[in-house]
Structures are given as structure tokens and as C-alpha cells.
KOLMI-974942 format. One record per residue (C-alpha): x, y, z. Coordinates in nm, 2 decimals, m for minus. Each point is the difference from the previous one (the first is absolute). Layout:
<nodes>
> X / Y / Z
> X / Y / Z
...
</nodes>
This chain:
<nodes>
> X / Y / Z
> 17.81 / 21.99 / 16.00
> 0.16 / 0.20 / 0.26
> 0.25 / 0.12 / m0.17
> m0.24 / 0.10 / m0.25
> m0.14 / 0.22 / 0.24
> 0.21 / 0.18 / 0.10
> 0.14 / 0.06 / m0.34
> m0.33 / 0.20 / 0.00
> 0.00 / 0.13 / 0.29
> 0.32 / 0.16 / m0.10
> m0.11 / 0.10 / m0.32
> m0.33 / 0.16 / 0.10
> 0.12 / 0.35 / 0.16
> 0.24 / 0.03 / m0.34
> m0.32 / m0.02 / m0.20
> m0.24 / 0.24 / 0.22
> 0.31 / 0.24 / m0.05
> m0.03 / m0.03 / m0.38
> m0.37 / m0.04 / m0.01
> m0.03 / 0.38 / 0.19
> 0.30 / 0.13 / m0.25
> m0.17 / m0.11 / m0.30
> m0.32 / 0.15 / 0.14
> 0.18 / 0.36 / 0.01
> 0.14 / m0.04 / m0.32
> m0.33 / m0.07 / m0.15
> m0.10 / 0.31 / 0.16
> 0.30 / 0.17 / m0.16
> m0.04 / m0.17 / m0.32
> m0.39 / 0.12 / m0.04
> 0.13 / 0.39 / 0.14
> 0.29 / m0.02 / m0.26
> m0.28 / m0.07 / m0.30
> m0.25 / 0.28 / 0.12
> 0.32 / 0.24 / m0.03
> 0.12 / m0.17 / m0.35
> m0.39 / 0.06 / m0.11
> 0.08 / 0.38 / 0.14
> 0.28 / 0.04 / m0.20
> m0.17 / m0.17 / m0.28
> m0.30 / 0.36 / 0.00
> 0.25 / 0.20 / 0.03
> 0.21 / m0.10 / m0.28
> m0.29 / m0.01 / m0.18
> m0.08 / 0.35 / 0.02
> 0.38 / 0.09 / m0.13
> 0.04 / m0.22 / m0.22
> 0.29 / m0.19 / 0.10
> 0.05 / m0.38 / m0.07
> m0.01 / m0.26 / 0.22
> 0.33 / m0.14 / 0.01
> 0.29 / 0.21 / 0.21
> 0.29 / m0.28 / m0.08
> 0.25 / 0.28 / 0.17
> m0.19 / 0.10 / 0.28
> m0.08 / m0.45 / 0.03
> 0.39 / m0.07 / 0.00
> 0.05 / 0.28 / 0.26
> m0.20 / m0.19 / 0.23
> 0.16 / m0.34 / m0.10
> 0.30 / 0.09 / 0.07
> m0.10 / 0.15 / 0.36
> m0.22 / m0.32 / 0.07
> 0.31 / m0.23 / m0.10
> 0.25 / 0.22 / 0.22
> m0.20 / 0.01 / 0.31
> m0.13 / m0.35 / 0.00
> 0.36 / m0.14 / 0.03
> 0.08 / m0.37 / m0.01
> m0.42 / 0.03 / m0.20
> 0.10 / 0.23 / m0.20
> m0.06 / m0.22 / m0.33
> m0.32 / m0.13 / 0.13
> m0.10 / 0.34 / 0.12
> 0.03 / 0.09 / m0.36
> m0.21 / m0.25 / m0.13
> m0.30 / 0.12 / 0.19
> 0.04 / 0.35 / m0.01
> 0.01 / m0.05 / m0.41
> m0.31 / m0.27 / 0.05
> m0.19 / 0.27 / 0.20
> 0.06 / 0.27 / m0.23
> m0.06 / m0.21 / m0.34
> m0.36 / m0.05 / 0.17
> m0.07 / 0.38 / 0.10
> 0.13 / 0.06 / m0.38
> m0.25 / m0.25 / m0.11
> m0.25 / 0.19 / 0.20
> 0.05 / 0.33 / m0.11
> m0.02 / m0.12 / m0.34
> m0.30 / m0.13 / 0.03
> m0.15 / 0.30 / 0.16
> 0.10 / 0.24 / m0.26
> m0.11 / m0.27 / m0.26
> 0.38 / m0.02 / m0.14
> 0.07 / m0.13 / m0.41
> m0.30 / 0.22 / m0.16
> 0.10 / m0.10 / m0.31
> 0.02 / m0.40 / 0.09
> m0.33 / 0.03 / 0.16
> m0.17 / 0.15 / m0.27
> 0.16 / m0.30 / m0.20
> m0.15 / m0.27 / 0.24
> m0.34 / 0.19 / m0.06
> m0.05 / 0.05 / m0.34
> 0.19 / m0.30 / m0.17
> m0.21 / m0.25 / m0.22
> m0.01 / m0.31 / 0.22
> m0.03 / m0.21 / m0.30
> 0.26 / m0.08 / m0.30
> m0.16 / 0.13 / m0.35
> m0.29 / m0.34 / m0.14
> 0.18 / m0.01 / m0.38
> 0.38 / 0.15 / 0.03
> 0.31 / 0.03 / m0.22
> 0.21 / m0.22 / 0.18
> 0.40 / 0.06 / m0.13
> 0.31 / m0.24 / 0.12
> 0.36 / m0.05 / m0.10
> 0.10 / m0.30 / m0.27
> m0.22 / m0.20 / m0.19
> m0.30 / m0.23 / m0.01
> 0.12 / m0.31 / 0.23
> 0.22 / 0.20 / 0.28
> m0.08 / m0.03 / 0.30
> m0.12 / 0.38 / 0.00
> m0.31 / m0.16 / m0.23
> m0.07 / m0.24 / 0.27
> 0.02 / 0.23 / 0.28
> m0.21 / 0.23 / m0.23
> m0.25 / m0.25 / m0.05
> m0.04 / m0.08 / 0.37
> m0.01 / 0.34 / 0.09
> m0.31 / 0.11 / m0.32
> m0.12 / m0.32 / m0.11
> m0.09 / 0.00 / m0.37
> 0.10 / 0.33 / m0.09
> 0.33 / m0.02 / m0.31
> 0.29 / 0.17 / 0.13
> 0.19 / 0.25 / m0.24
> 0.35 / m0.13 / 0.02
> 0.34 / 0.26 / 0.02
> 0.34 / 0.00 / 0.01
> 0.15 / 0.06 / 0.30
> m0.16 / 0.14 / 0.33
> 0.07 / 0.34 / m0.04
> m0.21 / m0.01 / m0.28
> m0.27 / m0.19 / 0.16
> 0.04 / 0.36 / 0.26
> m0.02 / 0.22 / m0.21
> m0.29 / m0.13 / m0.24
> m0.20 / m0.01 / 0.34
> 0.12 / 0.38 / 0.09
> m0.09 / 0.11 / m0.34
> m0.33 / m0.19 / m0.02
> 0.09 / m0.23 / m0.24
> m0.18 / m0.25 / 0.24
> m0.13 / m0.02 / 0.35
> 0.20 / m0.28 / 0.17
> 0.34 / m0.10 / 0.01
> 0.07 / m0.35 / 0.11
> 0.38 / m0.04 / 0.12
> 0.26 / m0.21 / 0.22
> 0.15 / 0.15 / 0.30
> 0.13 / m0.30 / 0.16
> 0.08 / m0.39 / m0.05
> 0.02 / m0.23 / 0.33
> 0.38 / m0.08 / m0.13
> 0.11 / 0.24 / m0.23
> m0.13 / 0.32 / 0.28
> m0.10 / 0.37 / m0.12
> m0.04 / 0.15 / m0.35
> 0.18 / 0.28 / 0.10
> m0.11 / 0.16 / m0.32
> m0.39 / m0.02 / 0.03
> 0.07 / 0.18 / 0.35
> 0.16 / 0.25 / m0.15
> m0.25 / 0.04 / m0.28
> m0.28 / 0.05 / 0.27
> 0.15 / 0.27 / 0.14
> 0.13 / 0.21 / m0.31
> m0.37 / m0.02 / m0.12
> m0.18 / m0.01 / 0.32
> m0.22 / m0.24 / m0.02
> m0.23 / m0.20 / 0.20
> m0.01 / m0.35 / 0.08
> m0.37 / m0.14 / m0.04
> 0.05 / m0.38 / m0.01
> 0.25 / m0.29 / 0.03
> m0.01 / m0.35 / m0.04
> 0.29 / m0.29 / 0.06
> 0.02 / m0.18 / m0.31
> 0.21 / m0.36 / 0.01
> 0.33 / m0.04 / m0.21
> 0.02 / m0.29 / m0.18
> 0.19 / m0.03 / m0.29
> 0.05 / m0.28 / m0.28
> 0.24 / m0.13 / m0.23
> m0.13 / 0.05 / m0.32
> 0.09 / m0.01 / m0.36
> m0.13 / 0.02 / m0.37
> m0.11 / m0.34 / m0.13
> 0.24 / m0.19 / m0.15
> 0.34 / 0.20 / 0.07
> 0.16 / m0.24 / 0.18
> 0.17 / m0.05 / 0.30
> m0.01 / 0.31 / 0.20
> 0.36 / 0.13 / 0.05
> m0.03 / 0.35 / 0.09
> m0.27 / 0.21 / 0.12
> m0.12 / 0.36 / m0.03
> m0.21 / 0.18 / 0.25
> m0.03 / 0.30 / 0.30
> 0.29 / 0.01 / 0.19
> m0.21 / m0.03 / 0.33
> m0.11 / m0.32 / m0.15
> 0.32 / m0.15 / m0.10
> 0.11 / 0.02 / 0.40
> m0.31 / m0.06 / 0.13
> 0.03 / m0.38 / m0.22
> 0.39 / 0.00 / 0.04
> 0.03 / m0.32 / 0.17
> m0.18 / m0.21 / m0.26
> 0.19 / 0.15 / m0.30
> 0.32 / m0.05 / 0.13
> m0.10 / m0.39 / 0.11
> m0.08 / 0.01 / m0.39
> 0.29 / 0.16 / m0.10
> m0.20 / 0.27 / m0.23
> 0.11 / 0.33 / m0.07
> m0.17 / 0.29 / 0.11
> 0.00 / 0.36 / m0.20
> m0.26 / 0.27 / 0.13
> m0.26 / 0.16 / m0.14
> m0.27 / 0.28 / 0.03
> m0.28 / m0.19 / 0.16
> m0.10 / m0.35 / 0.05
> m0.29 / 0.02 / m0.29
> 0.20 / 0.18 / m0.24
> 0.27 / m0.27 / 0.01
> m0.26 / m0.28 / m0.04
> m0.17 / 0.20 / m0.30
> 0.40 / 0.05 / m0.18
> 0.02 / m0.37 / 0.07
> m0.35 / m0.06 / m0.20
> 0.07 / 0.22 / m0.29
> 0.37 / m0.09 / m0.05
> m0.01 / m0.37 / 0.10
> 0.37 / m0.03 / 0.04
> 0.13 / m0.33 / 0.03
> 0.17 / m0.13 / 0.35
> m0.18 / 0.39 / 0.18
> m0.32 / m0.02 / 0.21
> m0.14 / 0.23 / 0.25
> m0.04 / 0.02 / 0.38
> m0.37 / 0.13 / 0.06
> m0.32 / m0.05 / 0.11
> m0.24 / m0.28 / m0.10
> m0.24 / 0.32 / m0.08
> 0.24 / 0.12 / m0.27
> 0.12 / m0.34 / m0.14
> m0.38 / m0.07 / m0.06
> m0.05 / 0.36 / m0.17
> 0.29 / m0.06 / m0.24
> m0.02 / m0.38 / m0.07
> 0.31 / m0.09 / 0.19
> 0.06 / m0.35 / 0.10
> 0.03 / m0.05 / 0.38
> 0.32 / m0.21 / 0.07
> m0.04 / 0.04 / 0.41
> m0.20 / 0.15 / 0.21
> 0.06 / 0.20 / 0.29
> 0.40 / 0.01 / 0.00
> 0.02 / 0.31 / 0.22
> 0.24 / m0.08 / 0.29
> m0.28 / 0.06 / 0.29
> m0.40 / m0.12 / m0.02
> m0.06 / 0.33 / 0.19
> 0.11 / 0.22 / m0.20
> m0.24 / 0.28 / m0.08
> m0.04 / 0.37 / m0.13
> m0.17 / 0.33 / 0.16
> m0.17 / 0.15 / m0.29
> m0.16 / 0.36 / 0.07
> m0.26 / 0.20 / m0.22
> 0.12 / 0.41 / m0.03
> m0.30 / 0.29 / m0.04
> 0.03 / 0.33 / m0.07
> m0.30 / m0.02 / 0.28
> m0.02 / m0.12 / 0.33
> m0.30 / m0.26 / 0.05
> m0.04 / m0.08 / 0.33
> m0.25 / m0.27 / 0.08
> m0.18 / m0.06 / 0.34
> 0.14 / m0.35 / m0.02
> 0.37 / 0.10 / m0.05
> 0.25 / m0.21 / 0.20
> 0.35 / 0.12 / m0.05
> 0.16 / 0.37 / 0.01
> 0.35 / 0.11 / m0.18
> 0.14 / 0.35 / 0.11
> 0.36 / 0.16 / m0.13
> 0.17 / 0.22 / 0.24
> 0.33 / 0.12 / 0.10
> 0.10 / 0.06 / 0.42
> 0.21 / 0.26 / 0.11
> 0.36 / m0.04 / 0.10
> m0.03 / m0.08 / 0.35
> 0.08 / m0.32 / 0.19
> m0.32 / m0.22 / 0.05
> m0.20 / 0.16 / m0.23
> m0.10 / m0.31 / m0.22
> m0.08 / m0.22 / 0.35
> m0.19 / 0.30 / 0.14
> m0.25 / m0.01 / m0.31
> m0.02 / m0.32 / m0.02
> m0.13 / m0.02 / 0.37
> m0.27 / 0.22 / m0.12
> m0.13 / m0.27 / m0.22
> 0.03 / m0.24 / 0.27
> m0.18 / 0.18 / 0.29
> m0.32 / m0.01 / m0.25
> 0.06 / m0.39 / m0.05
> 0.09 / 0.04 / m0.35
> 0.22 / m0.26 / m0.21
> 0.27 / 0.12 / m0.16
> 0.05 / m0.27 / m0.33
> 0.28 / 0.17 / m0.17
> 0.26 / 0.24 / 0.06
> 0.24 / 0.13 / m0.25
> 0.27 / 0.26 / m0.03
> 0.08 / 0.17 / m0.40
> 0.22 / 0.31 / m0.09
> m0.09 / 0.33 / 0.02
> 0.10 / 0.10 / m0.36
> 0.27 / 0.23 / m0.04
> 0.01 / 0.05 / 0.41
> 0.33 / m0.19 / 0.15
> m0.08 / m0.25 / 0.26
> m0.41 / 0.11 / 0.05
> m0.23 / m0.27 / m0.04
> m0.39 / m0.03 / m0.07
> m0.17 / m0.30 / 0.19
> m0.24 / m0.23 / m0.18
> m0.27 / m0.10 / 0.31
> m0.27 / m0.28 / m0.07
> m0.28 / m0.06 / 0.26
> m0.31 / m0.13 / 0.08
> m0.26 / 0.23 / 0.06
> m0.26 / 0.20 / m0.11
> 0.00 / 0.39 / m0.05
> m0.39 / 0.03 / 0.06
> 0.09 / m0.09 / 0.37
> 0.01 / 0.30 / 0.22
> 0.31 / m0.08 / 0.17
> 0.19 / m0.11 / m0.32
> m0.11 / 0.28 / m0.19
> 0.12 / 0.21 / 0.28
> 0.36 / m0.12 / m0.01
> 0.04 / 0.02 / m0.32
> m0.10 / 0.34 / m0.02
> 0.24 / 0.09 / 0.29
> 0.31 / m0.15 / m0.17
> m0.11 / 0.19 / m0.34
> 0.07 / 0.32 / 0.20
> 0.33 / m0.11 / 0.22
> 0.15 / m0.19 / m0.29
> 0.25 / 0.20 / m0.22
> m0.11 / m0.18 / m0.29
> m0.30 / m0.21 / 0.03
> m0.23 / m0.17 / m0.28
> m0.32 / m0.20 / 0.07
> 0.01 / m0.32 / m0.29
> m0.35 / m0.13 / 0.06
> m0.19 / m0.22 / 0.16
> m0.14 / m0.31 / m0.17
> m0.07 / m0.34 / m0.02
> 0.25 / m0.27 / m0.05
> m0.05 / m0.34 / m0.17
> 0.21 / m0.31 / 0.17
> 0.16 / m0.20 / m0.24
> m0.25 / m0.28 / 0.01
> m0.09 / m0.18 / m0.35
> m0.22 / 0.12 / m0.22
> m0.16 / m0.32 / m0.15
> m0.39 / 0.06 / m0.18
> m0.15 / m0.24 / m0.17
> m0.21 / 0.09 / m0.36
> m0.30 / m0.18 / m0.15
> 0.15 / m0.12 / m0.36
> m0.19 / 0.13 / m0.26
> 0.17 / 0.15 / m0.34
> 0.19 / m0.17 / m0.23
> 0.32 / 0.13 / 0.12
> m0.02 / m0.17 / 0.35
> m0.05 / m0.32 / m0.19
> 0.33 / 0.03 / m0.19
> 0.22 / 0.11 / 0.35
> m0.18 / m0.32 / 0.20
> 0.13 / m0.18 / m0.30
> 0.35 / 0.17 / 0.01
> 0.05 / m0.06 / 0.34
> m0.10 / m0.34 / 0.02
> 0.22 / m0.13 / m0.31
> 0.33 / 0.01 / 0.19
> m0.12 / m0.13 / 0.35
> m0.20 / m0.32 / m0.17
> 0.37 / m0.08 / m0.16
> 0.16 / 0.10 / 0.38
> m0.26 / m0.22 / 0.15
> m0.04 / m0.28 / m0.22
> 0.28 / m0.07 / m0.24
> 0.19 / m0.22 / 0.25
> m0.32 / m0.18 / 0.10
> m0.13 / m0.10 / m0.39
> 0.24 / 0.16 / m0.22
> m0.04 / 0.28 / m0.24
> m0.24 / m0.17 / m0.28
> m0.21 / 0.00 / 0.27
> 0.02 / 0.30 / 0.18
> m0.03 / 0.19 / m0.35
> m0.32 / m0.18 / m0.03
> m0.17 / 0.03 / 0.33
> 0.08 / 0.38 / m0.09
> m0.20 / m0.06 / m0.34
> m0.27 / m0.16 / 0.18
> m0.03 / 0.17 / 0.31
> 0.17 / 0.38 / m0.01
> 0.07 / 0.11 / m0.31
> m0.25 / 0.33 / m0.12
> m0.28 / m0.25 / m0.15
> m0.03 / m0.22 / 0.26
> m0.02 / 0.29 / 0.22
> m0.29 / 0.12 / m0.19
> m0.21 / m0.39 / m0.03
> 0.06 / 0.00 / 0.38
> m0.15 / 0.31 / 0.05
> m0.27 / m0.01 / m0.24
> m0.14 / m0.35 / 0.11
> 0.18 / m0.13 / 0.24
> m0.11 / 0.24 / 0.26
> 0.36 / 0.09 / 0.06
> 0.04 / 0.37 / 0.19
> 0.39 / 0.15 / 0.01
> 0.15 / 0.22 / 0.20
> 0.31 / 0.23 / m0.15
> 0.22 / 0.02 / 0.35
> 0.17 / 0.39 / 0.02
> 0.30 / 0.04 / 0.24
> 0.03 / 0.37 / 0.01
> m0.20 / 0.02 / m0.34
> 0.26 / m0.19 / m0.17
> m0.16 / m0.34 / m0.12
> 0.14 / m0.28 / 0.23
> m0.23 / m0.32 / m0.05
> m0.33 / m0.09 / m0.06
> m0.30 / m0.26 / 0.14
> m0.20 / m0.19 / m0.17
> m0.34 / m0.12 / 0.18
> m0.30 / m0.18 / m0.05
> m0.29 / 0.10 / 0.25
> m0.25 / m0.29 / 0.12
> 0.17 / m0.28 / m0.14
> m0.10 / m0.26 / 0.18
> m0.17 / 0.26 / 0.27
> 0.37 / 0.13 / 0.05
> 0.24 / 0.24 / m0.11
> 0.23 / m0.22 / m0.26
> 0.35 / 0.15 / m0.03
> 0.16 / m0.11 / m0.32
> 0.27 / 0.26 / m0.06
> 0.22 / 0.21 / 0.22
> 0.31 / 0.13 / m0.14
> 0.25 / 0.29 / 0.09
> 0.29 / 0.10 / m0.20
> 0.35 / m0.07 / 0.09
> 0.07 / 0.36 / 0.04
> m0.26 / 0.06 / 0.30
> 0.00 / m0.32 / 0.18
> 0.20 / 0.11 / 0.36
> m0.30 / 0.23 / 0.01
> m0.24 / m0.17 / 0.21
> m0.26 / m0.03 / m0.31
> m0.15 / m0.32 / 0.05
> m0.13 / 0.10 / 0.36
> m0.13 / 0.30 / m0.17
> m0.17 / m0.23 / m0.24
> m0.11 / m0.26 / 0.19
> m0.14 / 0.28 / 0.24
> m0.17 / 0.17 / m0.29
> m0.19 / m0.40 / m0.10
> m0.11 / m0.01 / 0.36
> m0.19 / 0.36 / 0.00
> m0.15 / m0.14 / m0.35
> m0.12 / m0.34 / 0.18
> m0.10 / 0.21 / 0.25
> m0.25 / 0.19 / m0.22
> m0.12 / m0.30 / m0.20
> m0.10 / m0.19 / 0.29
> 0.26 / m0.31 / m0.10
> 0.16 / m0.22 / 0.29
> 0.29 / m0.10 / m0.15
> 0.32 / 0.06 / m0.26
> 0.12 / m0.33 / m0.18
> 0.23 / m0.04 / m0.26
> 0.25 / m0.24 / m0.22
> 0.37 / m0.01 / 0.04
> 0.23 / m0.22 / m0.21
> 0.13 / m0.26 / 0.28
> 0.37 / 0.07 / m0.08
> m0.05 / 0.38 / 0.06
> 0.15 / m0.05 / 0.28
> 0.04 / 0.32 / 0.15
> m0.33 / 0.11 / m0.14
> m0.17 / m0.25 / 0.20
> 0.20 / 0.15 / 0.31
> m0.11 / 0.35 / m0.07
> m0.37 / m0.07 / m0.02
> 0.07 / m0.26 / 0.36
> 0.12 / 0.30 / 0.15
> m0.30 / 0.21 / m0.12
> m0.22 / m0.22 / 0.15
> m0.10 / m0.24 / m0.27
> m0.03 / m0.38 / 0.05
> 0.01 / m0.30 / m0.22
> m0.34 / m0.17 / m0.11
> 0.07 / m0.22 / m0.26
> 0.19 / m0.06 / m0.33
> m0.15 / 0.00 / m0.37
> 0.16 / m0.07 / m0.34
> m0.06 / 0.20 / m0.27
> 0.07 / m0.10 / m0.38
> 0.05 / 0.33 / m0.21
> 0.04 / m0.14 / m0.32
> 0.27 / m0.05 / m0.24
> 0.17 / m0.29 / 0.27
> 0.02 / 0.23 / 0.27
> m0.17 / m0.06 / 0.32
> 0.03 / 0.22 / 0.37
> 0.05 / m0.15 / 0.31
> m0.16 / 0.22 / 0.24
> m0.08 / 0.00 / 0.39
> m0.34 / 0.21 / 0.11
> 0.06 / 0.21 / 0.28
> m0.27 / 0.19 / 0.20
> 0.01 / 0.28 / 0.24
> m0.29 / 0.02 / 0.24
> m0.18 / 0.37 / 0.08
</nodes>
């Protein structure tokens, strides 16, 4: 304890020397700013910018001589201070006219019915990140992005969904440079998961060779080589898995979505053979407009800095002093200029805030080349499962496509295939569907993973004064996906609104790991039934029950 004391005993005249020095230079600090605000009327009234860099360096370079063995530090402050006077005079003389008038006059909404445009084909995972990003509008479909750029500079359409980065593969260096050549603004972005599938036409055989985006063929190179299949690129995931559908070549497949297998008939082999379960895409949406909603999260500037040491740290310490986080930082030629760079800036914020708006204003004049992107919203890549009321004819026929294969999956081990192909007769198959819905008080559910179908439900409401779940099914393809907590979710918030206590359903008792899942959702066991079918064949089920 002593010691203690007089640790602080020597310690306490240090700090009343540096409490009265700090008092003076807050006194200095506040006279400096009065004369910065000076300066900032006068230029005013001549019309001179804000920035001096030459007469700033000048001082610098006195500061850093006469501050000796501090020089380094001295320099840091002095280039602190007179970043904030900048900032001050900028904002008195109400600095980036033009980008103000932009933050003012901007639609704060994206256009209620739009031509959205994206590169490949139906299936890619453009058309899902297009459908995330403008649920239920059709996407036109083009070649290659600079088409998709150009159709939205010409008006061909309003929105241009494209990639400008994948969590393994990095930057689409071409997108960037596509933004800039057309100048366009960024007005929404969403991070869209990569998961891609073996697939091949029914009936060609073992798959031997595949076909599909480059980016896709490393992002999946570790199974194919355990595999031993040959790779040979292609333009785009979908347009690979479309070849493969119209061609059908025996011993080729495709690597590509579940979305795109499904739109051209493809037969999943394996799901999610990418080499990471993380791996995701940053899809952006291009306007000839800016739209900049009062919600809008996330900022993306393009400038270049002058060549002189520290210039990059000294703006970004602009961005911290207002607390803003910087979430990307990136560095891209200057075309046809010899070691001069543009830098690609991502950061939260919001350019209706005062102080924001402010500093982006003030770079727009200092900058030599400066270009505000937009300021949006940005979707995070969390799975897009909805859930649809079957009621057309077409439904019927994909609950009974989907269910063929996994009632074989499920049950050919357990009775054999006589009588899986007749529990399908019985129980799944288009007319049964139908009786089951007509008058047996069935109700089904078509189960969309990121619009693409993925599984369906089949309930009956109030049986027995519960909810009785007889069918729950999900297609190899989408099964890593988390769907059955989706679903089982989804049956609660029905339960919910019906007023019923319970969930119960039948489960054959050597579905073993069927019987686990539903354990680990909660369900318990009640009791066992036997049920004859007909024709010989008789299940052996258990009754499980989840309390609400």
C-alpha cells in the first residue's frame, strides 16, 4: 500500500504539469479553428479551394525539423490538425455542390416493377442473387457483363445485377472496371451463398469429366480431383448445365447450382462439393441513377491520392476520427497511367448524416480523381427459404417429382423396391396427391430455397385436436441448407394460428436417422401402430409428438 503511494505521490505533479499543458493547447487548438474559419471567408470571397497541399508540406516539413527526436510524431498531429481545419472549412463553404445536390434530390426508393438484366442464364447464381435482390420480377439474361453495362447505360433496362467479389476466388476486377468506364452507381448488394453440385443428364453414365465456370472448377477442386474427373471451363456455371441438358453427352456432367440443375432437369450426383461451406458472392445492382435511401447502410467511393508519403493513412484517419468502419479497401490501375492507382473504399455509413456527408464532400474537392458509387442497402447472405400454399396442378406434379427419388433413398433398404414403388402409388404419386387433398383434409406446402423448389409438407390440421405431420421431404440437392428448421419453424407459426398444442407424426422404426432428426427437433416417442397397406405390405411405424 505504501508503495502504492508513493507511486502516486510521484506521479501526481507529472500529471498537474500535463493537465495545465493540455489546458493551453485546448486554448490554442480552439484559437487555431477561429483562424482556419478566417481563412475559410476569405477564401471564400476569392475563390480559392480549400486544400494548399504545398503550402501543408511546407509546414510538415518545418514541424518535423524543429521537433527533433518527435519529429514523426510531430507530423502526425500537425497533418491530424490540419485534416480537421480542412474538414471545417469545407463545411463552411458547403464543399461537393454537385454531391450535395445528389444526396438531395435522389429517389430514395428502387423503381416498384423494373427491368432487371444479369450476365449468363436462367439458374446462375446472378438469377438467384437477382431474385433476392427483386423478388418476382423475370430477369432478361446476357452475355457477358459488359453487355449487362451497357444495356443499363443505354436503357435497355434499369438494373444491372453483377459479381464483384467471391469470399475465395477475391475481386472481379472486370466489373470494377466496368463501373468506372460507364459511371455508374451502386444502389444495392446482397451476399449470395456458393454452392455448387455435381450434376448430369439422366442416364449418361458415370460422370468422367465435367464442364463449367472456371471460378467454379477451383472453387470445387478438391472433390474433383479426389474423384479423379476432368475439368474443361466454360462460360458460366448455367450455361454449362444447359449444354449438358441439350447435348446429353455420355461420361460429361456439370458443376453448378442446385437452382440451375433444377431449371434444366439435370440430375444432382452431390451436393455442395465446393471446397469451403463459407463460401459466398458479393453481388451488386448498377443504375444509371443514384437512389439513396434514408435506411442505407454501406458507402463505396473511387479515388486516387497524390504522390506523397502518408497520404493513404492520412485519409483514412479522416474516416476514423468520425467513427466510421472501413469494410473494404482495394487498389486497381489507373488505365494507361504507369504505376497510378484508383482505390475501391467500402464503409458503413450514411450520406444523409451531416458529418458524413461532409467528408465526403471534402475528399470530392482534395481528391485528384474522386467518384461517389452510392449508398445502399446490403442483403447478408442468410437463406432465403418461403414456404407456398399448393394449389395448381403443377405443384402437384413437382411434390410428386421430388418425392419419387427420396421414398426409394429412404425406403428401398428398409422393404425393398416392390414396395417403395408402391407406397409411392399409394401415397405420393399425382392422384393420391389429389384424393388426399380433396377428402382427406390434406394441406401441402411447396418448400422454395431461394425460389428454387427444395421440398415440400404435407399437413393435416386438427387431427386428433393437433397438427398431424405426415410428409416432410427435401431434395438431396438442398439438404446442408438448414431446411428442416426452416420448416419445422414455418409448422410451429401455423400451430400457432390454429390454436393446436401439439405436432405428432409416423416414422418407419428402422429410419433410423429419421427418428434422430425429429429427437433432436424436439419430438418424443408415444407409441407404435401397424399399418396394413394392401397388396402384403404392412408399415411398422413409431408415433412421435412434439409438445407446443
Amino acid at each position: 500500500m505504501s508503495e502504492n503511494k508513493s507511486f502516486d505521490e510521484l506521479l501526481l505533479p507529472v500529471r498537474n504539469d500535463i493537465d495545465r499543458i493540455d489546458k493551453e493547447l485546448l486554448k490554442l487548438f480552439t484559437e487555431r479553428m477561429q483562424c482556419a474559419e478566417r481563412v475559410a471567408e476569405i477564401k471564400r470571397k476569392a475563390g480559392i479551394p480549400v486544400l494548399n497541399a504545398a503550402r501543408e508540406q511546407v509546414i510538415l516539413d518545418r514541424v518535423k525539423k524543429e521537433a527533433g527526436e518527435y519529429g514523426d510524431s510531430a507530423v502526425a498531429l500537425y497533418s491530424a490538425i490540419m485534416s480537421i481545419s480542412r474538414a471545417r472549412q469545407h463545411n463552411m463553404l458547403k464543399s461537393g455542390g454537385v454531391l450535395r445536390d445528389l444526396e438531395q434530390n435522389s429517389p430514395k426508393t428502387l423503381k416498384t416493377d423494373p427491368r432487371v438484366i444479369c450476365q449468363g442464364a436462367a439458374g446462375a447464381f446472378s438469377h438467384s442473387a437477382a431474385l433476392r435482390l427483386f423478388p418476382g420480377q423475370k430477369p432478361i439474361f446476357l452475355p457477358g457483363f459488359r453487355d449487362v453495362f451497357e444495356a443499363v447505360h443505354n436503357g435497355a433496362g434499369d438494373y444491372g445485377v453483377v459479381p464483384v467479389e467471391n469470399s475465395d476466388a477475391g475481386s472481379v476486377s472486370e466489373v470494377y472496371d466496368l463501373i468506372m468506364k460507364h459511371r455508374m452507381f451502386i444502389v444495392g448488394a446482397a451476399d449470395i451463398p456458393v454452392r455448387h453440385c455435381l450434376c448430369r443428364a439422366k442416364g449418361t453414365g458415370a460422370v468422367k469429366k465435367v464442364l463449367s465456370k472456371h471460378e467454379a472448377l477451383v472453387q470445387c477442386s478438391a472433390y474433383l480431383a479426389a474423384h479423379d474427373i476432368e475439368t474443361e471451363a466454360y462460360s458460366n456455371t448455367a450455361a454449362a448445365a444447359k449444354f449438358i441438358a441439350e447435348t446429353r453427352p455420355e461420361g460429361v456432367g456439370a458443376v453448378c447450382s442446385a437452382q440451375a440443375a433444377e431449371e434444366y432437369g439435370l440430375e444432382v450426383i452431390a451436393a455442395d462439393i465446393q471446397n469451403t461451406d463459407n463460401n459466398c458472392t458479393r453481388f451488386i445492382v448498377i443504375s444509371r441513377e443514384a437512389v439513396l435511401p434514408e435506411d442505407a447502410e454501406k458507402i463505396s467511393l473511387c479515388f486516387s491520392l497524390p504522390h506523397t508519403p502518408g497520404s493513404l493513412c492520412h485519409t483514412l484517419e479522416r474516416f476514423a476520427l468520425l467513427g466510421l468502419n472501413l469494410t473494404k479497401i482495394e487498389s486497381r490501375p489507373i488505365p494507361e497511367r504507369n504505376f497510378e492507382y484508383d482505390f475501391y473504399l467500402d464503409f458503413t455509413g450514411n450520406v444523409h448524416d451531416v458529418q458524413t456527408l461532409a467528408l465526403i464532400c471534402a475528399l470530392s474537392d482534395e481528391m485528384p480523381r474522386f467518384s461517389f458509387l452510392g449508398n445502399y442497402k446490403e442483403s447478408e447472405s442468410k437463406m432465403a427459404v418461403t414456404f407456398i400454399k399448393v394449389t395448381e396442378e403443377e405443384q402437384i406434379e413437382k411434390i410428386a417429382e421430388i418425392a419419387a427419388p427420396i421414398w426409394h433413398e429412404t425406403y428401398d433398404c428398409i422393404n425393398g423396391v416392390a414396395s417403395t414403388d408402391y407406397m409411392i402409388e399409394k401415397f405420393q404419386s399425382v392422384p393420391a396427391i389429389h384424393r388426399q387433398m380433396e377428402s382427406e383434409g390434406y394441406v401441402y406446402y411447396m418448400m422454395l430455397d431461394d425460389g428454387v423448389p427444395a421440398g415440400f409438407i404435407g399437413l393435416v390440421p386438427h387431427k386428433e385436436g393437433k397438427m398431424f405431420l405426415s410428409k416432410l421431404y427435401v431434395s438431396a440437392a438442398h439438404r446442408s441448407r438448414g431446411l428442416p428448421r426452416a420448416a419445422f419453424d414455418f409448422i410451429e407459426t401455423l400451430c400457432q394460428a390454429e390454436k393446436l398444442p401439439a405436432i405428432y407424426l409416423t416414422v418407419n422404426k428402422k429410419n433410423f436417422h429419421a427418428i434422430e432428426v425429429y429427437k433432436y427437433f424436439g419430438f418424443h416417442q408415444t407409441d407404435a401402430v401397424v399399418t396394413d397397406i394392401g397388396s402384403g405390405f404392412v408399415m411398422n411405424d413409431y408415433i412421435m409428438q412434439k409438445d407446443l
